[in-house]
PDB file of N, CA, C and O in Angstrom:
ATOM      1  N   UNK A   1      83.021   2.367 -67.614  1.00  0.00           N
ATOM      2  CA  UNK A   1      82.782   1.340 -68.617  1.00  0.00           C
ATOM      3  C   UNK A   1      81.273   1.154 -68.757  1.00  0.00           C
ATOM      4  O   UNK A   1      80.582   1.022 -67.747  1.00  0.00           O
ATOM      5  N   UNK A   2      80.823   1.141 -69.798  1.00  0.00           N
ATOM      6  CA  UNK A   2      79.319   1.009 -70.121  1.00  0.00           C
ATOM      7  C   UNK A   2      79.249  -0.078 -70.353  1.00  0.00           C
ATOM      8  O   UNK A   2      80.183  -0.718 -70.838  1.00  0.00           O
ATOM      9  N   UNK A   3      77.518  -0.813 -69.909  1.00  0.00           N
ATOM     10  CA  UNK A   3      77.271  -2.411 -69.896  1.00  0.00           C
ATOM     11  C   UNK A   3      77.808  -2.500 -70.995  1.00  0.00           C
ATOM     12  O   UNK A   3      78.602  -3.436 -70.896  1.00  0.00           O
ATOM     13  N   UNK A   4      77.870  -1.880 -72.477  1.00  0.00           N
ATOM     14  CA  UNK A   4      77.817  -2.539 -73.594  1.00  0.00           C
ATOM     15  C   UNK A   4      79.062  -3.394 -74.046  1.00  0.00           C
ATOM     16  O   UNK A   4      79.156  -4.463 -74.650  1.00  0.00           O
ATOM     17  N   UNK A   5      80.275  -2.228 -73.351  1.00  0.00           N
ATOM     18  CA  UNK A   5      81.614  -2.422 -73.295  1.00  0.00           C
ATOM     19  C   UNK A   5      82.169  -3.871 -72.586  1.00  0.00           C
ATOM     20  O   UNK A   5      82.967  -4.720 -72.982  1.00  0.00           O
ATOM     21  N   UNK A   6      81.295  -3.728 -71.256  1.00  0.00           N
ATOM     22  CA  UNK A   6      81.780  -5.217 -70.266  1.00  0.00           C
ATOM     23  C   UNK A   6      81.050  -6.476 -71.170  1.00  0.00           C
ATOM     24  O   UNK A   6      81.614  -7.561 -71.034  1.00  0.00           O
ATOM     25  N   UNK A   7      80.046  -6.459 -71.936  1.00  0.00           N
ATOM     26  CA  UNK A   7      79.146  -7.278 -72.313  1.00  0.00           C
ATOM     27  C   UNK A   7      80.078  -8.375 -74.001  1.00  0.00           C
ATOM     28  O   UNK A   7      80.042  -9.495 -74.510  1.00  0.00           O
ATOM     29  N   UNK A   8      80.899  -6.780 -74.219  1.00  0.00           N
ATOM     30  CA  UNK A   8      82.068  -7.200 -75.338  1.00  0.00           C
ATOM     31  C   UNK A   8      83.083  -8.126 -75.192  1.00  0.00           C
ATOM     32  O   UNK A   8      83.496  -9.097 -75.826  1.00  0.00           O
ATOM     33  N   UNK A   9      83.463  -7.335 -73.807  1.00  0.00           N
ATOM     34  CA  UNK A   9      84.398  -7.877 -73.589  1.00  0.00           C
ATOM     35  C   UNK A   9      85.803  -9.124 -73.799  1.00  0.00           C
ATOM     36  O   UNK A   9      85.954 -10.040 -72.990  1.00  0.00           O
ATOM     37  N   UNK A  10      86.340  -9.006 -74.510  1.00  0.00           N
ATOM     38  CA  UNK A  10      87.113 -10.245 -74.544  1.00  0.00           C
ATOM     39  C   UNK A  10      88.101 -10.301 -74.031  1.00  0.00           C
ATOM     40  O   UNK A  10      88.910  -9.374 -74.059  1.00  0.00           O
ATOM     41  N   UNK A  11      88.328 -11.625 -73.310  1.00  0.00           N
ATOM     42  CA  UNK A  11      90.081 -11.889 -73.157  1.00  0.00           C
ATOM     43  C   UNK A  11      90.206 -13.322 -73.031  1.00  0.00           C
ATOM     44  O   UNK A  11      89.570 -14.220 -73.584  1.00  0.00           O
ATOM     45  N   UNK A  12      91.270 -13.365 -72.089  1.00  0.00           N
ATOM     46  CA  UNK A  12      91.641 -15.039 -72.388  1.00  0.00           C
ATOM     47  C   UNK A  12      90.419 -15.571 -71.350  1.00  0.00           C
ATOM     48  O   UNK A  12      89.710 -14.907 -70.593  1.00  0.00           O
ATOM     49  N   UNK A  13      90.439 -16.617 -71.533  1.00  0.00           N
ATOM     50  CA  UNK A  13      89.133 -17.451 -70.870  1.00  0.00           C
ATOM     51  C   UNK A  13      89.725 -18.805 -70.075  1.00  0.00           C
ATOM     52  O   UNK A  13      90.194 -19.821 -70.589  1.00  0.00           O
ATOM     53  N   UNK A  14      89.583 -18.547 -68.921  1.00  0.00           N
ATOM     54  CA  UNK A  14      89.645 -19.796 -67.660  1.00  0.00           C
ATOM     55  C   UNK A  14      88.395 -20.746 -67.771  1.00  0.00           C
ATOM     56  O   UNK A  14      87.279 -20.375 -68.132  1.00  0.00           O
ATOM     57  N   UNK A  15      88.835 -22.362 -67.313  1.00  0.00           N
ATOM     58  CA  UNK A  15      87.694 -22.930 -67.105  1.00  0.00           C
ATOM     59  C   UNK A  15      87.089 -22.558 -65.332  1.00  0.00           C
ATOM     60  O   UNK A  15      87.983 -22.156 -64.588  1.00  0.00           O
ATOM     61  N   UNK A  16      86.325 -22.626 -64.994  1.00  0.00           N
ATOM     62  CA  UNK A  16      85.623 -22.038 -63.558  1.00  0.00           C
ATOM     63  C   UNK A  16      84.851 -23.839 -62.997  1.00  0.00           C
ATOM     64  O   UNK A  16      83.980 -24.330 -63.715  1.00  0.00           O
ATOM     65  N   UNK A  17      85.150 -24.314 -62.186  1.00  0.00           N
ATOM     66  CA  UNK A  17      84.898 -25.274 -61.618  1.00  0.00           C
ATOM     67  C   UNK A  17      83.165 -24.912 -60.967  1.00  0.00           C
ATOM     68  O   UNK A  17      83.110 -24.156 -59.997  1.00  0.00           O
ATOM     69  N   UNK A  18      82.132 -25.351 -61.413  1.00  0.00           N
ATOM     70  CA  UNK A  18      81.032 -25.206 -60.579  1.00  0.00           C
ATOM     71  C   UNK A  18      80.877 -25.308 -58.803  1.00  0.00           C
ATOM     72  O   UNK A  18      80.561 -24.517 -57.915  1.00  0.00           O
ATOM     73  N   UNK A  19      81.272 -26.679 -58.867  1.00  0.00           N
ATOM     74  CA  UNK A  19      81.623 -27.292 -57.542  1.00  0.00           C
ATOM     75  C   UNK A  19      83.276 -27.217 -57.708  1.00  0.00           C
ATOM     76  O   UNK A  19      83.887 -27.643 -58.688  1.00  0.00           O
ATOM     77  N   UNK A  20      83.913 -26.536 -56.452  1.00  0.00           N
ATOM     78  CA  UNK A  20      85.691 -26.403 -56.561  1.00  0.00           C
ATOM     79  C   UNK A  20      86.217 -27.808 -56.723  1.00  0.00           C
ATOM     80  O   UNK A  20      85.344 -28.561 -56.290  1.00  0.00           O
ATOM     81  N   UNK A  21      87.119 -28.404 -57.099  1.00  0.00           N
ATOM     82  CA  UNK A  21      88.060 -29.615 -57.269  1.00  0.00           C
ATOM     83  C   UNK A  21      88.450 -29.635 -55.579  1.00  0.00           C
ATOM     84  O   UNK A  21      88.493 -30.723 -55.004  1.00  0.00           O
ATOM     85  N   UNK A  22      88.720 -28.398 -54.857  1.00  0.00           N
ATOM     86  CA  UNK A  22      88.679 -28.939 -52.827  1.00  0.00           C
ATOM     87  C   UNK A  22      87.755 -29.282 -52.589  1.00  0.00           C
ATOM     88  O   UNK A  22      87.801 -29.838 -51.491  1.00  0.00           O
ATOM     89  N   UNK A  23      86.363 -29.295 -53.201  1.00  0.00           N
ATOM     90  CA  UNK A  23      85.119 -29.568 -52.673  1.00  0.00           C
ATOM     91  C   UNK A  23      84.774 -30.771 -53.214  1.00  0.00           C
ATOM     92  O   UNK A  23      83.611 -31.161 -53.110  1.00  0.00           O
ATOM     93  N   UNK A  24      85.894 -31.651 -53.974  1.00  0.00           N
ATOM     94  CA  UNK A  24      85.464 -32.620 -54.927  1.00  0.00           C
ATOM     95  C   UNK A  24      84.751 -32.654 -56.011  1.00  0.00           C
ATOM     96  O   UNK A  24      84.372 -33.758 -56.404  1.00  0.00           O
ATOM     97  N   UNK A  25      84.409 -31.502 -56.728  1.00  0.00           N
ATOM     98  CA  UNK A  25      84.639 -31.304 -58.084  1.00  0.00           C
ATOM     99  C   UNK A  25      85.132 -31.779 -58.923  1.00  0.00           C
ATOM    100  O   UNK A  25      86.362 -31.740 -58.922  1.00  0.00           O
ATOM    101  N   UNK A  26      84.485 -32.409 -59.968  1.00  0.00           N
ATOM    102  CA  UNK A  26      85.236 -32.832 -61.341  1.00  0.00           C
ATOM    103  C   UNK A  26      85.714 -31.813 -62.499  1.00  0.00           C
ATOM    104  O   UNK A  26      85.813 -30.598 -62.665  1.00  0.00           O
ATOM    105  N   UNK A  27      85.908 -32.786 -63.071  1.00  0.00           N
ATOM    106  CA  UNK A  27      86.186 -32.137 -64.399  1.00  0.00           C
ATOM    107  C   UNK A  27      85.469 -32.191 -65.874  1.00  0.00           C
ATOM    108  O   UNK A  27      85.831 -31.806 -66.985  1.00  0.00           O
ATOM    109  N   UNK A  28      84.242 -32.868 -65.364  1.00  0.00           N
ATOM    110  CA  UNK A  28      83.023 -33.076 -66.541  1.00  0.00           C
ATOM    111  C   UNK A  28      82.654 -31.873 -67.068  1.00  0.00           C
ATOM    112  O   UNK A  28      82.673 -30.889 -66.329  1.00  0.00           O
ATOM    113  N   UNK A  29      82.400 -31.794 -67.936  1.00  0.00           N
ATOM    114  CA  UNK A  29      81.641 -30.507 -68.647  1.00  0.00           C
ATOM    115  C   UNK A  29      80.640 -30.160 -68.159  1.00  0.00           C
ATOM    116  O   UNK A  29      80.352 -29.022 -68.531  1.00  0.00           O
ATOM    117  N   UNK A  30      79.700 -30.731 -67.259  1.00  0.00           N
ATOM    118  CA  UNK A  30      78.692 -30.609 -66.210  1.00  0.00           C
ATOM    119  C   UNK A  30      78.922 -29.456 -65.134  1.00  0.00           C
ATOM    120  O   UNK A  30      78.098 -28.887 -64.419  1.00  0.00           O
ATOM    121  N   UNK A  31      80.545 -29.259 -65.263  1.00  0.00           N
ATOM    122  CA  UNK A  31      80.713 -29.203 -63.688  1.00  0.00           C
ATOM    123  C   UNK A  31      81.617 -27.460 -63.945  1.00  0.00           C
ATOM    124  O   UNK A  31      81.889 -26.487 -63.242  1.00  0.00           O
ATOM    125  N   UNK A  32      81.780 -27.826 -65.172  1.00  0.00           N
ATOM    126  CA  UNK A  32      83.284 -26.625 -65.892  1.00  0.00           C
ATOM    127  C   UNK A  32      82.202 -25.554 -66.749  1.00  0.00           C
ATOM    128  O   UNK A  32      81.186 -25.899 -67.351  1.00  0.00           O
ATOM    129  N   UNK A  33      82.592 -24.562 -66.648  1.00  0.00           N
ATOM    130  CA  UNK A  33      82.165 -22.744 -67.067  1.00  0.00           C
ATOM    131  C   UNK A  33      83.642 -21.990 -67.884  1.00  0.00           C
ATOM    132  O   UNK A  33      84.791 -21.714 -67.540  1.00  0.00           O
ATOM    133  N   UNK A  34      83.049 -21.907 -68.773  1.00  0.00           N
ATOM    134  CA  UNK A  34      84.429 -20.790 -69.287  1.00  0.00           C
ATOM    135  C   UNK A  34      84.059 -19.123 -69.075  1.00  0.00           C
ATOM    136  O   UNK A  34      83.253 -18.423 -69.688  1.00  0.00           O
ATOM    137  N   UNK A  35      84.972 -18.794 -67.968  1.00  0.00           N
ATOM    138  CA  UNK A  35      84.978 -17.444 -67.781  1.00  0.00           C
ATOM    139  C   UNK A  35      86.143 -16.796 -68.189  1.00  0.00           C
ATOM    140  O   UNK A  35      87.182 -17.429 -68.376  1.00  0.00           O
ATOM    141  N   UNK A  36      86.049 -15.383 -68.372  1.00  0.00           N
ATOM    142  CA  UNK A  36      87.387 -14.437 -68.901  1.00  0.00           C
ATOM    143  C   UNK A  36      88.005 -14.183 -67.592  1.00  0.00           C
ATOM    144  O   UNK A  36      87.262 -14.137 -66.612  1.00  0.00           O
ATOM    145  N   UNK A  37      88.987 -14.050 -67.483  1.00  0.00           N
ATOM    146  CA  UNK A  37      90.031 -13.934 -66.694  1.00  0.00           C
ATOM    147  C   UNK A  37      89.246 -12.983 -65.240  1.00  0.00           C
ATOM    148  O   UNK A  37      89.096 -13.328 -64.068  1.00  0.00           O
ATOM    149  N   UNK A  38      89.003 -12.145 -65.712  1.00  0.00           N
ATOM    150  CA  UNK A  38      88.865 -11.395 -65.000  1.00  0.00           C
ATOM    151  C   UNK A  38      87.362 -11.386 -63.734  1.00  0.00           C
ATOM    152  O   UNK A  38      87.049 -11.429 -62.544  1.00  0.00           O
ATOM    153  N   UNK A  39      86.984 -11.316 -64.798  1.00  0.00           N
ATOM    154  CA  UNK A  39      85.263 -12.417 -64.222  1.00  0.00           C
ATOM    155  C   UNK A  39      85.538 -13.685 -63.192  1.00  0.00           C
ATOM    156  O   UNK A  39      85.012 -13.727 -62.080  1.00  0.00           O
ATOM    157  N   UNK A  40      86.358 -14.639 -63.657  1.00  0.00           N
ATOM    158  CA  UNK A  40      86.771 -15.398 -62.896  1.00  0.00           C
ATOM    159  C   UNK A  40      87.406 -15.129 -61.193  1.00  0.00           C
ATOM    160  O   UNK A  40      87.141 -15.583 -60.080  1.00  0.00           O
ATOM    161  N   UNK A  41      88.438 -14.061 -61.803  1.00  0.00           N
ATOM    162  CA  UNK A  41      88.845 -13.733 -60.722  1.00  0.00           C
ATOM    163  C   UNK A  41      87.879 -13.020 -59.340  1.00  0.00           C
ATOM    164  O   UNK A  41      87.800 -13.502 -58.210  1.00  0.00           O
ATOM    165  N   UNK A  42      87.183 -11.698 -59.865  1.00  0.00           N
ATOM    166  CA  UNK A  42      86.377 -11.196 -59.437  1.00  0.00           C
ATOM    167  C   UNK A  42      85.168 -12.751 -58.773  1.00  0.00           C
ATOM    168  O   UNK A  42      85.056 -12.796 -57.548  1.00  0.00           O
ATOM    169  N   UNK A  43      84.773 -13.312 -59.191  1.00  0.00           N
ATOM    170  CA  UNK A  43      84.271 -14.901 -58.760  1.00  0.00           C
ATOM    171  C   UNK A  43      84.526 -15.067 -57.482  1.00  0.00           C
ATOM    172  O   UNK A  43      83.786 -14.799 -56.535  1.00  0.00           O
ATOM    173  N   UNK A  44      85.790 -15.602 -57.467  1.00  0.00           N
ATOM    174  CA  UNK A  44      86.507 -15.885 -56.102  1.00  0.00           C
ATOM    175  C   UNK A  44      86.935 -14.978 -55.313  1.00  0.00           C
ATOM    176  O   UNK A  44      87.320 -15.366 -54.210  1.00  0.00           O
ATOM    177  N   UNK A  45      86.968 -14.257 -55.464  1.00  0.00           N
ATOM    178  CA  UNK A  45      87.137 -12.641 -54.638  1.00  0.00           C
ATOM    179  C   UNK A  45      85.566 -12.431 -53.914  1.00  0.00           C
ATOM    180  O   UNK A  45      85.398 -12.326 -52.699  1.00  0.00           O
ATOM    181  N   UNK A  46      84.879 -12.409 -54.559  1.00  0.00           N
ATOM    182  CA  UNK A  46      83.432 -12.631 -53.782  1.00  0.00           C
ATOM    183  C   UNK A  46      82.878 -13.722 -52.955  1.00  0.00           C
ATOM    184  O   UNK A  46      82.642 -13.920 -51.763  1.00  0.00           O
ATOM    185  N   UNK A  47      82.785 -14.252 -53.908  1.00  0.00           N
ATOM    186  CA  UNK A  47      82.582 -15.977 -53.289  1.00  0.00           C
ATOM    187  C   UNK A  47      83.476 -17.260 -52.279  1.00  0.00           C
ATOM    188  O   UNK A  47      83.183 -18.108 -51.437  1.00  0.00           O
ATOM    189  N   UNK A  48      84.405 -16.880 -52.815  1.00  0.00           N
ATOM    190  CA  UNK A  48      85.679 -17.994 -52.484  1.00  0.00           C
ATOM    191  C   UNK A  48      85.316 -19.633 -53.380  1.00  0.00           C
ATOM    192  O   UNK A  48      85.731 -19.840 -54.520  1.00  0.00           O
ATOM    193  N   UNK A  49      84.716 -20.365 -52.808  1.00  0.00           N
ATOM    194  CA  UNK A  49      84.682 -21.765 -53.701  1.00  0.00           C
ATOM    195  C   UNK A  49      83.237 -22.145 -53.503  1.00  0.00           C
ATOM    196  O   UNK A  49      82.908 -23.322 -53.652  1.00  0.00           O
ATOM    197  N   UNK A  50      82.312 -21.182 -53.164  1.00  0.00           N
ATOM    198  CA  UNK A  50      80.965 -21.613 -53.336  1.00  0.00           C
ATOM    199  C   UNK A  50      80.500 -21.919 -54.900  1.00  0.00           C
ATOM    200  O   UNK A  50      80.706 -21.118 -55.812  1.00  0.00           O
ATOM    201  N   UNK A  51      80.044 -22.807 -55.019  1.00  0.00           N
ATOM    202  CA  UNK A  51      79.096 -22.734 -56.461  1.00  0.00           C
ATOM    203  C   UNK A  51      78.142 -21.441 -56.477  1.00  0.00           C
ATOM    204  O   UNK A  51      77.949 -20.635 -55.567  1.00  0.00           O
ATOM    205  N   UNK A  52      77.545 -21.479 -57.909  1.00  0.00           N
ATOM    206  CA  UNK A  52      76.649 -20.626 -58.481  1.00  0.00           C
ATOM    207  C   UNK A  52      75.539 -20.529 -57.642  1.00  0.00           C
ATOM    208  O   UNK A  52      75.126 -19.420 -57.303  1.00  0.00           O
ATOM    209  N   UNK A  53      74.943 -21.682 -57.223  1.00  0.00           N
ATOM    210  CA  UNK A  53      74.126 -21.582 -56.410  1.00  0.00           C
ATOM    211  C   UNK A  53      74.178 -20.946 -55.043  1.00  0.00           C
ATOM    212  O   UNK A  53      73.277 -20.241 -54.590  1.00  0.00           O
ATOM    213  N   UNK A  54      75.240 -21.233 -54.454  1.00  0.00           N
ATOM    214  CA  UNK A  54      75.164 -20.978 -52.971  1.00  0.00           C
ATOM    215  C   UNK A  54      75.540 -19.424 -53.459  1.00  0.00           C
ATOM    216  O   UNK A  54      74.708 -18.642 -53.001  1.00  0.00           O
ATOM    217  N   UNK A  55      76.646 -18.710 -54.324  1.00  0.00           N
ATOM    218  CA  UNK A  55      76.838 -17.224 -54.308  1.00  0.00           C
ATOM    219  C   UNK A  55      75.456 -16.955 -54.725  1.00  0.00           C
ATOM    220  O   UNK A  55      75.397 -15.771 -54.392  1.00  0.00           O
ATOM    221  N   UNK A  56      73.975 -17.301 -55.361  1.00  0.00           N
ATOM    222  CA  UNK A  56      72.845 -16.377 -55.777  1.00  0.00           C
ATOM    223  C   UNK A  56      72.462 -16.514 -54.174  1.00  0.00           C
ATOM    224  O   UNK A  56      71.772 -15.589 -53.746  1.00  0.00           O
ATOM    225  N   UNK A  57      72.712 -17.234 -53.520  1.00  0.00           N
ATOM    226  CA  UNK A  57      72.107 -17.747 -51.661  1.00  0.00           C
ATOM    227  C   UNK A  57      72.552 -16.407 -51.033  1.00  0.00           C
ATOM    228  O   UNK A  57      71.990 -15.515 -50.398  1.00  0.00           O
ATOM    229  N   UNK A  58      74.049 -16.696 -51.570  1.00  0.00           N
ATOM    230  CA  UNK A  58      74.689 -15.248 -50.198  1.00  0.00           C
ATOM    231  C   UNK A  58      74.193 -13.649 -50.933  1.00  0.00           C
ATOM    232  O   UNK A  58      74.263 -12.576 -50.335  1.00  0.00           O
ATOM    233  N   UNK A  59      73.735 -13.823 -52.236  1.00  0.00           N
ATOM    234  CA  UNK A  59      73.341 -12.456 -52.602  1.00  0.00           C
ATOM    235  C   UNK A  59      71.614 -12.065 -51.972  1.00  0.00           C
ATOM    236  O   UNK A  59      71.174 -11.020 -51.492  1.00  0.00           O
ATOM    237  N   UNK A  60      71.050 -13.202 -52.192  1.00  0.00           N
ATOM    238  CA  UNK A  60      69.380 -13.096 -51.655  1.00  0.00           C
ATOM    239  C   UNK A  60      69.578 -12.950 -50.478  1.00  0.00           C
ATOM    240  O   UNK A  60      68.855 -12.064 -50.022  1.00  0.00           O
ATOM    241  N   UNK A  61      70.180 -13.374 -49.804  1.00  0.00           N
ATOM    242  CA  UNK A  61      70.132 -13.021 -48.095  1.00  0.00           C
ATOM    243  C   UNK A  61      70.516 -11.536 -47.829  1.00  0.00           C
ATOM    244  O   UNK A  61      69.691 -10.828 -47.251  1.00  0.00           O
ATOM    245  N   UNK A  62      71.815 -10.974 -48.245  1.00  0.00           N
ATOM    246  CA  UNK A  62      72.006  -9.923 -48.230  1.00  0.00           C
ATOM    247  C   UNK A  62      71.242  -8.574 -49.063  1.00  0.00           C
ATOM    248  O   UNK A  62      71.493  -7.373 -48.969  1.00  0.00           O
ATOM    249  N   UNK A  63      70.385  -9.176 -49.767  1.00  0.00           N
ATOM    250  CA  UNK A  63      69.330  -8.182 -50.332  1.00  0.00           C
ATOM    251  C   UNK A  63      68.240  -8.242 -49.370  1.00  0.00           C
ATOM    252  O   UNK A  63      67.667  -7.153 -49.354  1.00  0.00           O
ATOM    253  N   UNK A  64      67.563  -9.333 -48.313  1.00  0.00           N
ATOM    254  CA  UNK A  64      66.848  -9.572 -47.840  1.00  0.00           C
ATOM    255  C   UNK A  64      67.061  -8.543 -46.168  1.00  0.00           C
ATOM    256  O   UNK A  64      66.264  -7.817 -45.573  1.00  0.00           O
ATOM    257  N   UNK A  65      68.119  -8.831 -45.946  1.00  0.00           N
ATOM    258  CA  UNK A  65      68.838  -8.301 -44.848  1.00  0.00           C
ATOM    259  C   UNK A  65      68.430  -6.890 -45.094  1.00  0.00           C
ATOM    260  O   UNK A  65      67.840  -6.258 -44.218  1.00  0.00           O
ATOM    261  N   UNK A  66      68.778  -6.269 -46.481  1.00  0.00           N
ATOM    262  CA  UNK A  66      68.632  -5.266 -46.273  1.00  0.00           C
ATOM    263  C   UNK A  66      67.515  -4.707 -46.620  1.00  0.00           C
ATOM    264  O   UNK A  66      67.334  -3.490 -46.668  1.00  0.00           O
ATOM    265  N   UNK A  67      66.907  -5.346 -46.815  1.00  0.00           N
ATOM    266  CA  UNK A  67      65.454  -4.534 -46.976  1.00  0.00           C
ATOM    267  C   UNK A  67      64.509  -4.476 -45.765  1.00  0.00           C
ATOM    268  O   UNK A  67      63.489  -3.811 -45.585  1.00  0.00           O
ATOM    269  N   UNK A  68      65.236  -5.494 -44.882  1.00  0.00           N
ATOM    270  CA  UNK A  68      64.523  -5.856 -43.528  1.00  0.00           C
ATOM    271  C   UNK A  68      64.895  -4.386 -42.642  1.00  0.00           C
ATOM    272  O   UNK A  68      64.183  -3.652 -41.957  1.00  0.00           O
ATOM    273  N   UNK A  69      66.575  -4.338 -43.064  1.00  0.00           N
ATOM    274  CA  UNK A  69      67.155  -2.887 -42.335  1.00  0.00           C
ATOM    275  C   UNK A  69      66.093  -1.780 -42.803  1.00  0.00           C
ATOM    276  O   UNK A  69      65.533  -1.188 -41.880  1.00  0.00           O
ATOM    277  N   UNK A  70      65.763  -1.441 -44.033  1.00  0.00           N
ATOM    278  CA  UNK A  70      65.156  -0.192 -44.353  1.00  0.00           C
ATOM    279  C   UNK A  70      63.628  -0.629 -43.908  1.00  0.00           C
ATOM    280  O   UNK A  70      63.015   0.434 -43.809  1.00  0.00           O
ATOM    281  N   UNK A  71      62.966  -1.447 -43.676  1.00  0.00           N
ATOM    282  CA  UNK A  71      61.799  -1.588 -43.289  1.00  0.00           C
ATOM    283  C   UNK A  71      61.441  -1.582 -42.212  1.00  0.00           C
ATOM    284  O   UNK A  71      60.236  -1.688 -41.982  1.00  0.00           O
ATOM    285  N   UNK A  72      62.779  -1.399 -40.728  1.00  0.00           N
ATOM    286  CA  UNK A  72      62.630  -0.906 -40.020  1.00  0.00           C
ATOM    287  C   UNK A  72      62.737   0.157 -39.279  1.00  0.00           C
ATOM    288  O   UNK A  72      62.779   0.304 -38.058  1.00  0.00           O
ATOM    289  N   UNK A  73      62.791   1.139 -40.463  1.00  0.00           N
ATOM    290  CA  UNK A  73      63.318   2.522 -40.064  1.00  0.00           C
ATOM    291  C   UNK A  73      64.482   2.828 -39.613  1.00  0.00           C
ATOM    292  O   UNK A  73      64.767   3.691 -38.783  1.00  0.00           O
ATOM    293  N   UNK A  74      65.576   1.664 -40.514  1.00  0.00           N
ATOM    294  CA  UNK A  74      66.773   2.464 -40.731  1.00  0.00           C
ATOM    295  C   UNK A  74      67.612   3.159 -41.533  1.00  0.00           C
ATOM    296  O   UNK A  74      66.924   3.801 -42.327  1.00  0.00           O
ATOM    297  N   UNK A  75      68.948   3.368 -41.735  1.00  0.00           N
ATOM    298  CA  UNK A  75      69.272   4.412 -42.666  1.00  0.00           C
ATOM    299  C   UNK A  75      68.419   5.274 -43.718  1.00  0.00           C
ATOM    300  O   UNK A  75      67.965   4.443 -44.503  1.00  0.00           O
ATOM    301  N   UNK A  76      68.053   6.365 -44.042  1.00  0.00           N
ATOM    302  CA  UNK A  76      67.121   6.239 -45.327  1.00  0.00           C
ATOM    303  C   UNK A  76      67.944   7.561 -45.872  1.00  0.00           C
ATOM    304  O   UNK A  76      67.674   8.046 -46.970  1.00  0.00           O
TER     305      UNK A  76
END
């Protein structure tokens, strides 16, 4: 699939809770994202019920991690 294709994409569209409704999450428009089904899903498959923020957290660390790995002369 080429970016252009995923970027098209349409389908049905979920609302996505910023903060989860277990985490005490509302339902303000503040708080709600409309994602396509699938996106959504893929979401919580990664993340579980972190917000936006904390999943860009667990991605910077793990980019960080690994650059620390290759900067010490590993895998190359």
């Amino acid at each position: 699939m080429t970016n252009k294709t995923f970027l098209k994409r349409k389908g049905r569209r979920n609302r996505h809770h910023n903060k989860a409704k277990s985490r005490g999450g509302t339902k303000t428009p503040k708080n709600l994202f409309l994602l396509d089904e699938s996106r959504h899903a893929a979401f919580h498959l990664l993340f579980g019920t972190r917000t936006f923020a904390e999943a860009a957290q667990v991605l910077i660390r793990a980019s960080e991690m690994k650059r620390r790995h290759y900067n010490k002369g590993g895998v190359k």
